[in-house]
N, C-alpha and C positions, 0 to 999 in steps of 0.2 A: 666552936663546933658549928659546924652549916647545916640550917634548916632549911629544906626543900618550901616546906610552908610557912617561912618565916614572914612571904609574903602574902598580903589581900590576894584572893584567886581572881582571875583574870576572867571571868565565865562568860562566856559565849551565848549570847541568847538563843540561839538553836540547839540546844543539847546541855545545858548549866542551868538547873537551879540554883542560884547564886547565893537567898538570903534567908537567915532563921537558920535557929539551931537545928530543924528537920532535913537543910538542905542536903548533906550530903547521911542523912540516914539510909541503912539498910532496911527494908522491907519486912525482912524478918525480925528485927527489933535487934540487930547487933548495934551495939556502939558507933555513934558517929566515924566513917573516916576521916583524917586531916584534908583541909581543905586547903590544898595546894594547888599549884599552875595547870599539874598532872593530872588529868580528870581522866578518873577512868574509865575501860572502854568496856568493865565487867557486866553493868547492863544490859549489855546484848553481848556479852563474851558467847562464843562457839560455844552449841549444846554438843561436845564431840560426838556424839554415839549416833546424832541423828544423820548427821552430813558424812557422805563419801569425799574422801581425801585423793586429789587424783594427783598425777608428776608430772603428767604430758599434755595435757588439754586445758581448753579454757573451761572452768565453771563457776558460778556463784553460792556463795553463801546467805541464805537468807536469817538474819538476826529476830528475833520478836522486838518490836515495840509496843511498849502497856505501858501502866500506869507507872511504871518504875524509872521510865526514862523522864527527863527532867523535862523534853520539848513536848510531850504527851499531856503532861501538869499543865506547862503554859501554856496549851491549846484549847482550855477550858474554857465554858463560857464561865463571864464575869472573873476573869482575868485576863486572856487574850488582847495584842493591845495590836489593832489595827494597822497595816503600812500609811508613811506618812501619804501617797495618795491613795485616796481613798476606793479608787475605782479596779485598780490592778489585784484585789485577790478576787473581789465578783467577777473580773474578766477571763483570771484564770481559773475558776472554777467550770466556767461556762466553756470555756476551750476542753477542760479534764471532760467533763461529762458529753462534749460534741464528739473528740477523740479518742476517750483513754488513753492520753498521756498529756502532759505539760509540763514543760521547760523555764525552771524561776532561776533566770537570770538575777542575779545581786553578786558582791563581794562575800567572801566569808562575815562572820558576824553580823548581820543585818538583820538577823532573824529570820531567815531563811527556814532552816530545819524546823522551827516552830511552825512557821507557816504552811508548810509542807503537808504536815502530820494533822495540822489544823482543816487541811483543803480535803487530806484523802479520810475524815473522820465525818466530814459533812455533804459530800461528794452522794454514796453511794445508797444513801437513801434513810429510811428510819432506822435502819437495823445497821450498826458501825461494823463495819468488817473487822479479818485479821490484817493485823498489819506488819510489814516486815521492812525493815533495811535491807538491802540487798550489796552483799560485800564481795566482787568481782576478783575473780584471780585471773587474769587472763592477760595473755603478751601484745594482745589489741585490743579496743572495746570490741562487740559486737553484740547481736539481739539472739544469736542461735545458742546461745547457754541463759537467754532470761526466763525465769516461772514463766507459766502462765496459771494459775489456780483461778478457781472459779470465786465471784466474792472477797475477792484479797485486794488491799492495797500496800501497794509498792515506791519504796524509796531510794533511789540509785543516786548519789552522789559522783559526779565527775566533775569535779573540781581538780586543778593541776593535774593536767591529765598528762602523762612522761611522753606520750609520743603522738602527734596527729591520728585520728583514727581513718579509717579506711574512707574512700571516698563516698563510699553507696552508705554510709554509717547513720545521717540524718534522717535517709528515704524510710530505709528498716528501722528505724527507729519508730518513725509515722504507722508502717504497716504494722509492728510490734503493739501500738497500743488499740490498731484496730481488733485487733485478735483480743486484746484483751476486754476491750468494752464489748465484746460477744458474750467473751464470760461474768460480766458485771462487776470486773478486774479494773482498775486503775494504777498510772505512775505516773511519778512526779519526781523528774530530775534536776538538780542541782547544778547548776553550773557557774563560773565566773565569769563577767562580761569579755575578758578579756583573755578565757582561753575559747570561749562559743564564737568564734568567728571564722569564716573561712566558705566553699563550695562547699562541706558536707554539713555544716552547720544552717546554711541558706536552706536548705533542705526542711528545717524545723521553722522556719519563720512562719508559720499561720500555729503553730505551738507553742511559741515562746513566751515570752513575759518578763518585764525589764522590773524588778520588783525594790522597792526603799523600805529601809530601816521604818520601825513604827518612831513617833514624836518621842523624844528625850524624856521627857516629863510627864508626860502621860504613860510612859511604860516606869519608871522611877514609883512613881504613885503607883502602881499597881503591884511590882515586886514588893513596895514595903507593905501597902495592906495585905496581899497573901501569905504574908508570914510573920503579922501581928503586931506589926510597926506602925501603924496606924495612925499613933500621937505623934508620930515625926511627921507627917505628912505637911503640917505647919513650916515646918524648916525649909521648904521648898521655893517660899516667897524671901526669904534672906535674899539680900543685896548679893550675898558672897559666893548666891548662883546664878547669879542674872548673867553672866560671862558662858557660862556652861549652855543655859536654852540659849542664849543666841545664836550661839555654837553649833547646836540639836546634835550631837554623837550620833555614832550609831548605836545600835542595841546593843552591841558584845560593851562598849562602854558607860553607854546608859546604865546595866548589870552591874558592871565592876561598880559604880556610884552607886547603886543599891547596897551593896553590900558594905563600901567604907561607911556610909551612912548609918548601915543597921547597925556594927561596931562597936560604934562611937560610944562613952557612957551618957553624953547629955549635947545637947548645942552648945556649953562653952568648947565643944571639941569639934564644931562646925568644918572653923578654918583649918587645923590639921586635915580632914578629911580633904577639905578641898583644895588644900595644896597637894596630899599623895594624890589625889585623882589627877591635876595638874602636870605627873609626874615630878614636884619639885621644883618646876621651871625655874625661878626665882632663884631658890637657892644654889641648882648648879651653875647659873651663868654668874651668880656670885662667885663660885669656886673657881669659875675658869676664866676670871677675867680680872685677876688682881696685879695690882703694880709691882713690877717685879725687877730683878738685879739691881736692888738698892743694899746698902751697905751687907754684902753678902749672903743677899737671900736669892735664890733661884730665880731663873729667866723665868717671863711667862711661858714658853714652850714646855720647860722642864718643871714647872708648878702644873700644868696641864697635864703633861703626861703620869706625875703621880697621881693626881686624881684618878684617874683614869687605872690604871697599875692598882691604886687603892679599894677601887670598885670591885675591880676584876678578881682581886684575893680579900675582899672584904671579913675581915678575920683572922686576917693569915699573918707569918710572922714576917717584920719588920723586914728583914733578911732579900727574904720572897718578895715584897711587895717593892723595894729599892732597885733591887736585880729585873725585876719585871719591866721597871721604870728603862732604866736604861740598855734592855734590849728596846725597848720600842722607840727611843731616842738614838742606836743605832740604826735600826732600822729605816728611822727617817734620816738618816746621813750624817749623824751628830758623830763627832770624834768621841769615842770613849774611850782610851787608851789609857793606862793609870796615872799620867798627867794630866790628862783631862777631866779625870773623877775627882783628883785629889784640890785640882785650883778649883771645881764645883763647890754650891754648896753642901753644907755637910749633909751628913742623910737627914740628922733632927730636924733642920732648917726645912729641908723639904719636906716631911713629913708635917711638920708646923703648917706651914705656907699652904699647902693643900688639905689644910684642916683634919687632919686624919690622928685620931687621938693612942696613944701606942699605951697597950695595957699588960703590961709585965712584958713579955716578949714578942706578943699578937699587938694587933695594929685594925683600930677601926673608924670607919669613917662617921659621924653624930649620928649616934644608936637612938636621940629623941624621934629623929627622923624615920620613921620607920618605913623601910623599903627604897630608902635614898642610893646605894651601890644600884640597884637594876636600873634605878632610874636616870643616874648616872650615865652607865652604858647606852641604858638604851634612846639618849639625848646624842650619845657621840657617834652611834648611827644614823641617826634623824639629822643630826647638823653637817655631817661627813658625809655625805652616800658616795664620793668617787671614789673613797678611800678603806671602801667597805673590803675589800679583798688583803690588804696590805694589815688591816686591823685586825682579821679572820686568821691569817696565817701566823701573826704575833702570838693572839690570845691563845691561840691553839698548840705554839712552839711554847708559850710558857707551860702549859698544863703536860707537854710534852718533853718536857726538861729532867731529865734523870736527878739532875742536882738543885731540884726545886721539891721538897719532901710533897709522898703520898697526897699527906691531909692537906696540903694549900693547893695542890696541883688539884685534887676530887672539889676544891671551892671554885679553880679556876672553870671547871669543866662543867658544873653544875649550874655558875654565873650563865652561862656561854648557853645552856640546854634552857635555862630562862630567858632567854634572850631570842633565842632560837624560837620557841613556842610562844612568847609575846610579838612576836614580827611575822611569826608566821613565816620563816627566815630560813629554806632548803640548804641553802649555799653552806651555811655555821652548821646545819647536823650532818653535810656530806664530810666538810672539814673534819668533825669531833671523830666522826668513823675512821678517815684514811689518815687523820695524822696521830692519833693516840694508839700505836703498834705496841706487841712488846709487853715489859711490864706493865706499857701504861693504858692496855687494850681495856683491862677491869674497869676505867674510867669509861670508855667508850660505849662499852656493854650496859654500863648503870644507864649512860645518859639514854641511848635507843632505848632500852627495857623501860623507861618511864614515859620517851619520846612515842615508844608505839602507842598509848594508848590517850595520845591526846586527843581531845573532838578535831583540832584541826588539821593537827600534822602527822596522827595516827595512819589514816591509809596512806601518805606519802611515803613514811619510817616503813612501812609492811611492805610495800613495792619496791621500795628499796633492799627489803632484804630478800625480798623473792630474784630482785633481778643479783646480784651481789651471790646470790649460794649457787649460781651458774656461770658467777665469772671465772677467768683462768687466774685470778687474784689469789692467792695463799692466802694472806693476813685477811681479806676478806669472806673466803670463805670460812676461816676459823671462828670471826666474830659472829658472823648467822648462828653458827650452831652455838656458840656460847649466849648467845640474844635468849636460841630457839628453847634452850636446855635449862631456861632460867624461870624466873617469876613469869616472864611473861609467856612463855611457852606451856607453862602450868594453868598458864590462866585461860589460852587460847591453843589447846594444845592441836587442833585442825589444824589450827593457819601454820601452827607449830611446823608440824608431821609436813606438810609438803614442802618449806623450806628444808628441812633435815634431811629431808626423800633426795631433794637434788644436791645438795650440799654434800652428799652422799658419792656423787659422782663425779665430785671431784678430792677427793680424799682416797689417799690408799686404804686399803683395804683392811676392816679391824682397826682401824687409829679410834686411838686411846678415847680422844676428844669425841668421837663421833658414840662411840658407843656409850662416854657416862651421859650425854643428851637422850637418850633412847632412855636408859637407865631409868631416869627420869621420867620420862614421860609415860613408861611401862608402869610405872608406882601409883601415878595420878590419875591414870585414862586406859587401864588395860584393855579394854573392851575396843576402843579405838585405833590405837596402834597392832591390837590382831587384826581385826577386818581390814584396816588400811592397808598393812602390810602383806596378807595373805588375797589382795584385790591388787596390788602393785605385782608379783607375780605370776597371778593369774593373767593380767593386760600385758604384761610386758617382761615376764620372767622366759616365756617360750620364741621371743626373737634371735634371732643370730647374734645381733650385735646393737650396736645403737646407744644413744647416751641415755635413753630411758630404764634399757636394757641394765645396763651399767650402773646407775642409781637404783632398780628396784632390788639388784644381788648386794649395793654395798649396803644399804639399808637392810637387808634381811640378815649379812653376818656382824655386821653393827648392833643388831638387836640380841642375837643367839652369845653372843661376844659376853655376856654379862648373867650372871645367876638368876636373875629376873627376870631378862627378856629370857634366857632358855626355862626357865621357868614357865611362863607364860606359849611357847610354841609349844611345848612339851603336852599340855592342855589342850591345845586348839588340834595338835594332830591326831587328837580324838576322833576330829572330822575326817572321812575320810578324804572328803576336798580336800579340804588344808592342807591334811598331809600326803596328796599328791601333789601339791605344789612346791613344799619345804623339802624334799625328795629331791624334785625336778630342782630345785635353786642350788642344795647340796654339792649335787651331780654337776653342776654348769661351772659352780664356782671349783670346784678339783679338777677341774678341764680351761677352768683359766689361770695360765704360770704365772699373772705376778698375784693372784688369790691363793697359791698353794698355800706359803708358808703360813699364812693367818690363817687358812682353815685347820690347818694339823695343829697348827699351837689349840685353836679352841678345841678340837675334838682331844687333841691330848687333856685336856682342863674336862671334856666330859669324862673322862676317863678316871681320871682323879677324886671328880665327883660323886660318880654313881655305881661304879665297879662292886662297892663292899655296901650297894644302896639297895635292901632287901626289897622296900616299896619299888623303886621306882627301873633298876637293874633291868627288868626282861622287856620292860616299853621301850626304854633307850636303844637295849640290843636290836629288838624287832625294826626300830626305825633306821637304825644305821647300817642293817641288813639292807635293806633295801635301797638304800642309797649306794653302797657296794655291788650292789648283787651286776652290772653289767661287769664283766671282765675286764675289757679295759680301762677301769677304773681302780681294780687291785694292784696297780703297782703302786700306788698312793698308799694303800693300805702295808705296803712293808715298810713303809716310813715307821708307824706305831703299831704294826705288830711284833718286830722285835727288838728287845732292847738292848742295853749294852753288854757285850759278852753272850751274843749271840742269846739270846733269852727270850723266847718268844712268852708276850705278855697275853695268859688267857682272855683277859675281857676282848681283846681283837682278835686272838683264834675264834672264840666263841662265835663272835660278830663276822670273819671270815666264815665259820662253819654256816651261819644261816642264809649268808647271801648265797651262796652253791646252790644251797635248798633252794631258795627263793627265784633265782636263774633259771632252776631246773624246772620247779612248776610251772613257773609264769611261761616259759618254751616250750612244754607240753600244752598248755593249755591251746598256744596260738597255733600248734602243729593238729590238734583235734577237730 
């Protein structure tokens, strides 16, 4: 069986409290969560009810940062551990508070975020503002959707940014933080050296700030005394680390050494630690580099590629992991043909030769070694990199094999979304999305739904799905809404609701799919999905036409489509707003031919519902009067007023009879 947190978590010093059994506690005193690769992003998850949900514009999301975020902890004094030069956070402080704003250039993991939240906490005077993430939905950066509150500080990450931004993007930027150091507001963005270049980034250079990782050992030291490891602090002068400070890591790996360290039961467990920190090195270039085709044991190529096969389905059965093997041995131009299998060595032989120990029918690679498969992989990415596309399309064609069972294919896909999130690796989670179709889409949806909410590659997975629920893609837009309709759409049901808004607009009308998503999110977040939904309407339900248009009607018979969502309108058009907008959406959608038949199927299903429904009977009829009541919209209404054998069904006479009424006043009135 595969465990997600089978391995040490990878944490990131800007947003990962890594060590001590408090790291990954809840607040409220729930049970530790497992402390996996996956970090979640529930900490600043959407307050849904506070934020407007938009389908067409750009806006941001502003998340709270407190005490609960893990880079808030490490921005304390007397743990806080300084970049390695010492002059670049005083300098960018002294920028923030000249401009309100500045730009901390580093790579991811550096400690960035930490420093960040550490800058905007000491910045603004004795009294520590609020402070907010700020999580951007927009089809280009710009400054005309950023707060401005009075007293706040602000953290905008643009890291991997999908598209150049606008040329004037830098200047507004600059003006952006004048305005806010008026209101005694500051930001602090994020960037990577290597996407802040360019004529609109030159723009910030009297803002910038090129920022390093804090010293290896001095932040090590500090992670284990903050969480009571204190008596290891000795262990630091071992020979067996002297390779490591030389080295000096960055933070995001300094951390992961905190944590193998804090692990461990005693220092006779030193060397394990500092070999998984090592990823293994040693022992995989052992595994890949043994003398081979002697008296019928496997070429080195084909001892290689089990390993590698063996990593990839680590657990998986014998079968799987053979077959694996030798697709990626055709793939590299090797004859397989069943003369070619059978003069091979045998499978045992290979299985042997690549050290892979086979346990009843499952097959694993030395389970002493703990975290040796990712390590594995993620060594044959580090040693390959030209061959990174060719190994991306195998590993993804294995997990994508119909005649490779569920449970080895959910190991191979899992391996791949660890690999993805320890590299930091766009390329492997666009793969796991467009090539796991089909049955084998439920793999794709796990890996996004855990992928979204990682610190590093969460808003990449979220842009991704924003951009994906407006493509003319099928299989892509199906997996949005299955992502959005899921854990993590429960979790984040804002960010939810505007993928599903548009993903809405490319789906016929009333699919099944689109509406148990809503279903859902109706259960979790009702309050949310009315104002969203009854404010998509309002913006864009009274246009002619338009792809807005067309997303905010599929979303509203999407929603009504299910006993929940019509549940929940049924409620809201209490308002009389509301329900002059559920009205007007009614009416638009019976005036669009390929909307007919999904609306008569649902109104037939209200019909079913509420007919013999003493409570609720004369509110339904009242509202469906008036969505009838223009005339030429009664010839829709003979579709279910009569039935077969010419039978006219009273709940739509009834509902006929009012709208006449309802004609007839509402024409008087505009005639008086």
């Amino acid at each position: 069986m595969s465990d997600l947190s089978s391995e040490v978590p990878d944490p990131t010093y800007h947003g990962i409290d890594p060590v001590g059994p408090q790291a990954h506690e809840d607040p409220a005193g729930a049970p530790p969560s497992n402390a996996s690769e996956f970090h979640q992003y529930g900490d600043h998850s959407v307050q849904a009810v506070h934020y407007a949900v938009h389908l067409n514009s750009d806006y941001v999301h502003p998340l709270p940062i407190d005490g609960r975020d893990p880079a808030y902890r490490a921005s304390e004094d007397g743990r806080f551990v300084e970049p390695r030069e010492p002059n670049r956070l005083p300098d960018a402080a002294k920028i923030l508070e000249a401009h309100g704003v500045v730009v901390l250039c580093a790579p991811a993991g550096s400690g960035r975020r930490t420093a960040a939240v550490r800058l905007l906490r000491h910045t603004a005077g004795p009294q520590e503002p609020e402070l907010f993430d700020l999580e951007p939905e927009w089809t280009k950066p710009g400054t005309q959707c950023l707060p401005v509150r009075s007293a706040t500080g602000y953290l905008l990450d643009l890291s991997d940014l999908p598209d150049e931004p606008p040329a004037r993007f830098g200047q507004d930027l600059v003006r952006h933080g004048s305005a806010l150091r008026k209101q005694g507001s500051f930001l602090v963005v994020l960037a990577t050296p290597g996407d802040w270049q360019g004529a609109w980034a030159d723009a910030t250079g009297d803002v910038a700030v090129r920022l390093e990782s804090p010293g290896a050992r001095r932040l090590v030291e500090a992670e284990l005394d903050a969480h009571g490891h204190g008596d290891r602090l000795a262990w630091l002068t071992d020979e067996k680390l002297s390779p490591t400070w030389e080295a000096d890591p960055s933070a995001r790996e300094a951390c992961r050494l905190a944590v193998l360290l804090s692990a461990v039961n005693g220092r006779e467990q030193l060397k394990e630690a500092v070999d998984r920190f090592g990823d293994w090195h040693t022992t995989v270039e052992k595994l890949l580099n043994k003398r081979g085709a002697v008296d019928g044991s496997p070429s080195l190529l084909s001892t290689r590629v089990t390993v590698w096969a063996g990593a990839l389905l680590d657990g998986g059965r014998r079968g799987s992991i053979v077959r694996a093997s030798d697709d990626l041995l055709a793939s590299l131009g090797q004859a397989r043909g069943p003369a070619d299998v059978l003069t091979d060595a045998t499978s045992s032989r290979r299985l042997q030769a690549a050290e892979i120990e086979p346990v009843g029918e499952r097959a694993h690679h030395d389970r002493t070694c703990q975290g040796l498969p990712a390590a594995i992989l993620r060594h044959l990415w580090d040693e390959f990199p030209t061959q990174h596309d060719l190994l991306t399309t195998w590993a993804v064609d294995v997990a994508a094999n119909r005649s490779v069972p569920e449970d080895d294919a959910r190991l191979a896909s899992e391996a791949l979304l660890r690999l993805a999130v320890r590299r930091h690796d766009r390329k492997v989670l666009d793969a796991l999305a467009t090539g796991l179709t089909g049955p084998r889409r439920i793999l794709a949806v796990e890996a996004l739904t855990k992928a979204a909410t990682d610190a590093d590659l969460g808003r990449y997975v979220r842009d991704r799905l924003l951009n994906w629920a407006e493509s003319n893609n099928a299989e892509k837009v199906d997996l949005v809404i299955d992502v959005c309709g899921g854990p993590w759409g429960l979790e984040q049901p804002a960010l939810a609701l505007t993928r599903l808004g548009k993903a809405a607009g490319g789906k016929e009308f009333g699919a099944e799919k689109l509406v148990d998503a809503f279903r859902e999110l109706v259960r979790h977040a009702p309050g949310l999905v009315d104002k969203t939904v009854v404010q998509w309407l309002k913006k864009h339900g009274v246009e002619a036409d338009g792809k807005a248009h067309r997303q905010a009607l599929g979303a509203f018979l999407a929603l009504v489509s299910s006993d929940t969502g019509t549940d929940l309108v049924l409620v809201s058009a209490r308002d009389a707003s509301s329900k002059e907008h559920f009205v007007h959406a009614w009416q638009t959608l019976l005036s669009t031919n390929d909307a007919v038949d999904a609306v008569v199927d649902q109104l037939s299903r209200w019909q079913e519902r509420f007919e013999h429904d003493a409570d609720q009977r004369d509110a339904v009829i009242a509202l469906l009067a008036e969505v009838f009541a223009p005339p030429r919209l009664r010839l829709r209404l003979d579709r279910l007023l009569v039935a077969d054998g010419a039978v006219v069904r009273p709940f739509w006479r009834d509902i006929l009879g009012h709208a006449m009424q309802h004609y007839s006043l509402v024409r008087k009135a505009s005639e008086a």
